[in-house]
N, C-alpha and C positions, 0 to 999 in steps of 0.2 A: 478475272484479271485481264482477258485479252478486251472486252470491250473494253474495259479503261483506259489502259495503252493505247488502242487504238483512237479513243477522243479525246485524252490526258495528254499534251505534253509535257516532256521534261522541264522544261522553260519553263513549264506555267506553274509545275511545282514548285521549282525553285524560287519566282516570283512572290510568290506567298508565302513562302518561307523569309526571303530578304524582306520581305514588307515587315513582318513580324521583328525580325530582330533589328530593323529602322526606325519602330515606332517611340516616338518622342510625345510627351507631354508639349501639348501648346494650351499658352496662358486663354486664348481667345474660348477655345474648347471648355477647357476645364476639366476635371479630374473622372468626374463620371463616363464622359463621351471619351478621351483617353483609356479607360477599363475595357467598355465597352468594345471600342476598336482590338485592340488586344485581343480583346475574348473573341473577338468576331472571326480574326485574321488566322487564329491559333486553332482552331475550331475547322476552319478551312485546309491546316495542313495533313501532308501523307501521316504522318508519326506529331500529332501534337505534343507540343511539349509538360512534361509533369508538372503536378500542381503546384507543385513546391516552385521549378525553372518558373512557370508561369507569374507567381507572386512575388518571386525574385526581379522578372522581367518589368512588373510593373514599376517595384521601389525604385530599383535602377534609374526608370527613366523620370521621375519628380526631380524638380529643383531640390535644393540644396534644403534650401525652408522649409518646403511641404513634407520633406522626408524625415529630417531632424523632429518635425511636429508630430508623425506620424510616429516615430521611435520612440521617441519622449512618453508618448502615449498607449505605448506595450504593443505596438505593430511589429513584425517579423516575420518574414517568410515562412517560416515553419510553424508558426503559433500561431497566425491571424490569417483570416479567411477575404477575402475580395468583395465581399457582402458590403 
């Protein structure tokens, strides 16, 4: 742990962490490259967050539509997998 500290900063943990919980679905992207980033970002923190936050965090961020589609369709954070 001290090499870490010592080339880790706190900020930069923090950063990665706010990235994660700012990430937004954009139309231009699209739903995959949205996952993706997520996983990417989530993956980068000190304490990633559980599977479950994780596929919470996803639904969260779809529009209104995509998500309704997705529910409609037997999606659910607890029951469906990010595949």
């Amino acid at each position: 742990m001290g090499v870490f500290s010592e080339f880790v900063q706190t900020a930069t943990l923090h950063q990665v962490s706010d990235r994660f919980k700012s990430m937004m679905y954009n139309l231009k992207k699209g739903v995959r490259v949205y996952k993706a980033e997520l996983q990417w970002w989530s993956s980068r923190m000190m304490e990633p967050p559980m599977t479950y936050n994780l596929k919470k965090k996803f639904l969260s961020g779809l529009p209104h539509h995509l998500k309704a589609k997705m529910i409609d369709d037997g999606a659910s954070p607890d029951l469906s997998g990010l595949n």
